[in-house]
N, C-alpha and C positions, 0 to 999 in steps of 0.2 A: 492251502497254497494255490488250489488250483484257481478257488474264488479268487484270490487277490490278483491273479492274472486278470479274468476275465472283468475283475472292476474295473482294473488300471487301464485295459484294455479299450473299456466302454468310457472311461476320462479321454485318453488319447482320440477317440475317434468324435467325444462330444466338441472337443479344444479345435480339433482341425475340420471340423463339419461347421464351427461357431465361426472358425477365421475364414475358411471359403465363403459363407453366409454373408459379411458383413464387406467382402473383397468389395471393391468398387468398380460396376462396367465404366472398359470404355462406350463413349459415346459418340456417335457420327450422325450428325443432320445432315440432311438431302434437301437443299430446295429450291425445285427448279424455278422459269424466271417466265411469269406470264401464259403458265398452261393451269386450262380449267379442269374441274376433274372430268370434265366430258370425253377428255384426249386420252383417258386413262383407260384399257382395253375392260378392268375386270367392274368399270363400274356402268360398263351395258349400256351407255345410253344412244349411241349408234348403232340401233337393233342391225340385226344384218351385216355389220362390216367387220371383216376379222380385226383382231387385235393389232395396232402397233406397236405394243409397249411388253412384249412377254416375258422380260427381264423384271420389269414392277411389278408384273401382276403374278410372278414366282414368287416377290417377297411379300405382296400380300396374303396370300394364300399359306407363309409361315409366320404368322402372326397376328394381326385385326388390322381392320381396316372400316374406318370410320364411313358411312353412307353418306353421313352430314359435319360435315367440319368449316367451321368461319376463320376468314381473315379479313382482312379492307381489299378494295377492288384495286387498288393501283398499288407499286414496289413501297415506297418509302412510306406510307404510312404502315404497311400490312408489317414491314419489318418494324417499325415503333413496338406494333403491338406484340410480336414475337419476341423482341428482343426485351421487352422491361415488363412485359405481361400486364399490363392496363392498356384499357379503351382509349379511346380517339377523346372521349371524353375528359378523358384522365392527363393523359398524353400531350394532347394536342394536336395529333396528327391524323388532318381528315380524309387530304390530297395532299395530292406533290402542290398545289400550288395556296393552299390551305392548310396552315399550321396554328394554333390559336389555343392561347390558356390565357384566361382573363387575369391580367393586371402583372400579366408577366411577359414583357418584351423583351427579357433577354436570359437568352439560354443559361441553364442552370444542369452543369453534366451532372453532376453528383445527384440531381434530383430523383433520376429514376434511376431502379436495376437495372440490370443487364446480366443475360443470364450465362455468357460467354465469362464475365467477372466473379459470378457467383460461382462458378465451379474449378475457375482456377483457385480464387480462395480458397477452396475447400482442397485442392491439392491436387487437381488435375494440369497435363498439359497441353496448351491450346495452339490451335492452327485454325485458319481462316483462309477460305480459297476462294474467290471469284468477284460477285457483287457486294459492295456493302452498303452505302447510300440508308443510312442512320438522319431521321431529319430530327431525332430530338436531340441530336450532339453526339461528335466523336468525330473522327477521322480516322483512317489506318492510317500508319506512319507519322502522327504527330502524336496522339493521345492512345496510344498501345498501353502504355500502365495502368490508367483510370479504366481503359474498356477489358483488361482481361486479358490480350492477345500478346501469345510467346512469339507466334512467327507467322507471317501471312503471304499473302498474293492474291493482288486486287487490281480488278477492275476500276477505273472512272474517270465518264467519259468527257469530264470537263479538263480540256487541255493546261486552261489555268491551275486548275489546282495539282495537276504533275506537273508542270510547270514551275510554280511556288516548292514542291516538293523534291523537287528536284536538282532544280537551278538551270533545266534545258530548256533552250525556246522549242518549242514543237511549230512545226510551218505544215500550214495541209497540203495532202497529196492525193491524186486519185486511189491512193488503195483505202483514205478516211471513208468514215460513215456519215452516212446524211441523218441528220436530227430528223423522227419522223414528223412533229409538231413545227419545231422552230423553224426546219429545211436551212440551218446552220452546217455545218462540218465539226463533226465531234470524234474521237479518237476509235479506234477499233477494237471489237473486243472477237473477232473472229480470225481473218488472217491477216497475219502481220500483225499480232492483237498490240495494244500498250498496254502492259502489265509493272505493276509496281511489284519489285518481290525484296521486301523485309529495308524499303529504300529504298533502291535501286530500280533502275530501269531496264528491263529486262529486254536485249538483242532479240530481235525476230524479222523472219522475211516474210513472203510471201507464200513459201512452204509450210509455215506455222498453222495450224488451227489451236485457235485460242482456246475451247473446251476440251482439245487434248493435254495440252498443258495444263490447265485446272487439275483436272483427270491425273495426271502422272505425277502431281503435287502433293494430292492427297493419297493416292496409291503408296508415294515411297513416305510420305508420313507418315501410313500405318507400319511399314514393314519398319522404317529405322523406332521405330516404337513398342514393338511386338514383344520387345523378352524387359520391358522395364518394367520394374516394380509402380511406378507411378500410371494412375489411369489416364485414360486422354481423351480430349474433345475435340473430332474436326467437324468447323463447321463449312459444308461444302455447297456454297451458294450459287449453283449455275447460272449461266449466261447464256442457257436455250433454256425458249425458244425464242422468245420478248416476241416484240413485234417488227423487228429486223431478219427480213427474208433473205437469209444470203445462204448460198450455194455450198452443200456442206460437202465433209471428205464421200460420203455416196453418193452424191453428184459426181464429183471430181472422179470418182473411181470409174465414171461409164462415161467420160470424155469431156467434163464440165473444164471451164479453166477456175482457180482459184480466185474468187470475187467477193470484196464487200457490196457489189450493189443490190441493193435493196429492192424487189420486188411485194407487190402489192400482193395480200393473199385472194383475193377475188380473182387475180389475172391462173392463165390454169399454170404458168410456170410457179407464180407464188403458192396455189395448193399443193405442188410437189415440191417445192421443196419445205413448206411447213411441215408436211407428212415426215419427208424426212429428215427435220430437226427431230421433230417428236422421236422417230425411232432411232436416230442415233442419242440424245439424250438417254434414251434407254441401254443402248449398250453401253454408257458411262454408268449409268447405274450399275448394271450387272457384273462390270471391270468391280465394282469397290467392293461389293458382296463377294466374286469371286476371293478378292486380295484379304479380304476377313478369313474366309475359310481354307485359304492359302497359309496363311499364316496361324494357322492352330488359334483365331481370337473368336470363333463363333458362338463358343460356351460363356464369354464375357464379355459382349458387346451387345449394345443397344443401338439398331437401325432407324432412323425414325426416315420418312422420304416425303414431303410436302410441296405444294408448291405456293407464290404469296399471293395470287391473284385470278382473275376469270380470264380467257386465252383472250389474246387482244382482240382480234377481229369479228367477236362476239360480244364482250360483253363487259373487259377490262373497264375501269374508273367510272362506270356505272352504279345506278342505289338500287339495284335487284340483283334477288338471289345467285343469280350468275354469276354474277360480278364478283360476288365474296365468298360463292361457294366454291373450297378447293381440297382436292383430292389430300387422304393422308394415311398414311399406317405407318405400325409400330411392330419390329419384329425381333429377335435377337435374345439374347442370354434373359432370361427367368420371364419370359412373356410368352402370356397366356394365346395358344391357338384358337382363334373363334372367327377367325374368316370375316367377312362382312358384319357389320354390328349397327343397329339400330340407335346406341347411346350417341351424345352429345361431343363435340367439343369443337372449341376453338383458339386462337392465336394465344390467348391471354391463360391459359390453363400449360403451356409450353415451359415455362420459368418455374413454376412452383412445382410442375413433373420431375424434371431435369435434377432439381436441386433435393428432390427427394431420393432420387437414384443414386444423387453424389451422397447422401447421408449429410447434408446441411438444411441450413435455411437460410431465407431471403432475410437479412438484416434487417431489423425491425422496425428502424427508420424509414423505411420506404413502404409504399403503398402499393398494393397488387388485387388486381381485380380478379385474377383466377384463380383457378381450385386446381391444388394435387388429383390428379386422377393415376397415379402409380397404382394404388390398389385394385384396382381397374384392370389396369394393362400387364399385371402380375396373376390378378384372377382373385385377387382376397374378398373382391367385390364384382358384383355384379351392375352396378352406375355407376355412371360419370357424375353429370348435373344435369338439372332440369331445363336450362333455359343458355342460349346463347347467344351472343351480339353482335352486329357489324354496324358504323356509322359511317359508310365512305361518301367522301364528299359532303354534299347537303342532309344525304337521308339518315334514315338509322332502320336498322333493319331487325327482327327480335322473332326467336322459333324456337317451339318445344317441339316433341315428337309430335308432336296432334294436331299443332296450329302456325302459321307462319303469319307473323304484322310485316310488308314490306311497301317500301317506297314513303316512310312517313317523309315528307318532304312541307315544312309549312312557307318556304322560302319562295318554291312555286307553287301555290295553292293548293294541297294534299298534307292539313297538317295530321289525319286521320290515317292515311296511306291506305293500302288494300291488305283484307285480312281474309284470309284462307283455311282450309280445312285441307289437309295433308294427306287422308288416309293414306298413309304410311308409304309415302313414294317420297323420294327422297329426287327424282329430277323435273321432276313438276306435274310429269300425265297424268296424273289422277289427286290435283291438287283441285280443290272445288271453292269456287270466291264465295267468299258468307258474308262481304263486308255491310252488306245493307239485310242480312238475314237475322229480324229479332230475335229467333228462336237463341243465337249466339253472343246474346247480348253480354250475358253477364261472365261468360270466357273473353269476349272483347275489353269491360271494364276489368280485367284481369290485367291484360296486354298493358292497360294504360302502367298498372302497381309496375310490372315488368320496367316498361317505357321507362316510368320515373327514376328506376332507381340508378341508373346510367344515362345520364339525358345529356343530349347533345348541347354542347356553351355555345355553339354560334348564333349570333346577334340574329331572331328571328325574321326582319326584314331588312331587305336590301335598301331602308331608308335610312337605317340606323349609320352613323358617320362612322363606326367603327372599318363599315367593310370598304368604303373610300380612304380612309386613316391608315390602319393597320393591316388590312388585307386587301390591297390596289391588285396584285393578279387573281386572287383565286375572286373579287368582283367580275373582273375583266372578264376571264374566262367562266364562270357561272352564269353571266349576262347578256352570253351571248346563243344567239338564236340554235345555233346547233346544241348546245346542251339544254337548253329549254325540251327539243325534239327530242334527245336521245338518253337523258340521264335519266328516266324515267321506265325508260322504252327494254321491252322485254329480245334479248337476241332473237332477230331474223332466223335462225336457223333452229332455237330449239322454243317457240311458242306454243308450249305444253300446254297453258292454261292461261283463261279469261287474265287479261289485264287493266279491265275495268275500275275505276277508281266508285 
């Protein structure tokens, strides 16, 4: 008698260890908007300066945290690659102003994943807060069913298209923001922000700050979500720190007035208040963790906190490392404690993660350039993968632990780019250039097998009538004298290493 307790006993507790096991986390992305991982306090490359980020570098330190993580150097393509997990290759998306898949000129949404889609499929529900700017297709508020999204609140800063969406004329006013390229008038996403929420046009004054509102969106998202049965995905795409210096509530709090105008980060007001986007950015972060462990969801949730680009005033829509290298970890319900980690990853490995947590997969129909690395971030493994990519803009960029190929650009004369030896620093000071060292030859013809197997579609010279045809801005702007100087060129402030071609 007494065995058939303790069998029954050892069934009951196999049955409810098998159903907790197979629960599905929720899920919450972090990604902030134009900070490189250099802004990031635990990843030291500012020897000497204390941290401004100690709310991130708390959640790194419960979880891992990548040394070396790829995305594209500029918003809308680095989100391509996040959102559908294939390269710029794959995608199309090189730049904002450089979009390109041979023989296909017109959009095709069904083409690619979307990993917002794939895990509502699978039976999660979804929320969307801040930026979206999707250039392989989709809109919030028109195409919500095809991309996955239950309920959102978005940023975007083209007044036409709330406009179109709306049915209000918008007229500018001195609380607008100035385009920092075009020096147009484009809508606010700071005070008085414009905010689309689920449609609608969301009332605000000049008391508003717009990444409070993001912030307090997602915050009561988790809590009206906390006791359902169904998992959930918010994807929370901040609006600090881009490259729009305006005046945040820490300003305002030591006697600042409320202001969209835009300061330059060179000027010493633009350094402070970059400084303090960065650190308020962090205390949004540290609000959402609190509001997880508030809510009893810390044992089933997955943190993940990213950002899409290199910080603007260094190194943004650049073809070096900078540019696309950005800060990332993973922290939350069944993920493995290891602090700083030496493995691989990048944009294109985020969709097939995601969708392995949901207990799916990416529909078969569709092409995806990255690798699951769940077992990884669980502990079942010790790698990720060996090799990772970025193509932003012109170049294409390719790094294993050992070795970095960057700046392949054959469009300005560097179709070879510069190849390095890494010894195992991950911010460049102790990257050593080997690109004319025979000793390295035959790991160089290695780089090329790499190179090939993700190779960049655009037309390899500026003679070719496609980039006059089909791509009249990203010519314009590739052909003109300041990115001949600067798309090449290694940030002013962190020149670690020979950039000798």
């Amino acid at each position: 008698m007494i065995e058939k307790k303790y069998t029954l006993c050892s069934l009951l507790f196999l049955v409810t260890f098998t159903l907790f096991s197979q629960k599905k986390p929720n899920i919450i992305l972090i990604l902030a908007d134009d900070v490189g991982f250099e802004e990031i306090g635990v990843y030291d490359v500012k020897k000497g300066e204390p941290s401004n980020t100690p709310n991130i570098d708390k959640l790194s330190s419960s979880g891992v945290t990548f040394k070396t993580a790829y995305a594209q150097s500029i918003c809308g393509p680095s989100r391509a690659m996040l959102y559908s997990g294939n390269y710029a290759s794959s995608n199309g998306a090189y730049d904002n102003k450089v979009n390109y898949i041979p023989g296909n000129l017109k959009k095709d949404m069904d083409r690619f994943p979307n990993f917002i889609k794939v895990l509502h499929d699978a039976g999660y529900k979804t929320a969307v807060a801040g930026k979206w700017h999707n250039p392989i297709g989709g809109t919030l508020g028109v195409h919500n069913k095809v991309l996955g999204v239950d309920q959102y609140i978005v940023y975007n800063s083209s007044p036409k298209t709330v406009e179109k969406l709306t049915g209000k004329k918008l007229v500018p006013n001195e609380n607008w923001e100035t385009a920092a390229i075009s020096k147009l008038p484009i809508l606010s996403r700071y005070w008085k922000p414009t905010y689309l929420q689920d449609g609608k046009l969301l009332k605000t004054t000049m008391d508003d700050y717009g990444p409070d509102i993001l912030n307090n969106y997602i915050l009561d998202f988790i809590e009206e979500n906390a006791d359902s049965e169904q998992p959930f995905l918010a994807f929370y795409s901040m609006v600090l720190a881009h490259s729009s210096h305006c005046v945040t509530p820490i300003g305002v709090s030591k006697g600042k007035t409320p202001s969209n105008q835009h300061f330059r980060n060179q000027s010493e007001e633009g350094k402070e208040i970059f400084k303090n986007q960065i650190h308020y950015l962090d205390k949004l972060v540290g609000n959402v963790v609190k509001k997880v462990k508030k809510e009893g969801l810390a044992d089933n949730t997955v943190i993940i906190f990213a950002s899409d680009n290199g910080t603007t005033s260094s190194s943004k829509s650049k073809g070096v490392e900078y540019g696309v290298h950005v800060p990332f970890m993973v922290s939350g319900a069944g993920i493995k404690k290891r602090g700083m980690t030496n493995e691989l990853i990048d944009f294109t490995d985020v969709l097939p993660t995601l969708a392995a947590f949901a207990q799916t997969t990416v529909p078969s129909k569709y092409n995806v350039d990255g690798r699951n690395i769940k077992n990884f971030l669980t502990g079942a493994s010790n790698e990720t993968k060996a090799v990772i990519y970025a193509q932003p803009g012109l170049t294409s960029l390719v790094r294993t632990k050992e070795y970095l190929l960057e700046a392949v650009c054959p469009l300005f004369g560097f179709p070879n780019g510069r190849f390095y030896k890494t010894n195992k620093s991950y911010d460049g000071r102790e990257y050593e250039n080997i690109t004319h060292n025979d000793n390295y030859s035959i790991q160089r013809e290695g780089f090329d097998v790499y190179l090939n197997k993700y190779v960049s579609k655009l037309p390899t010279s500026f003679e070719d009538p496609i980039w006059k045809k089909e791509l009249k801005k990203g010519y314009k702007h590739f052909t003109s004298k300041q990115q001949k100087r600067s798309h090449l060129r290694l940030p002013l402030k962190y020149q670690f290493y020979d950039p000798s071609f």
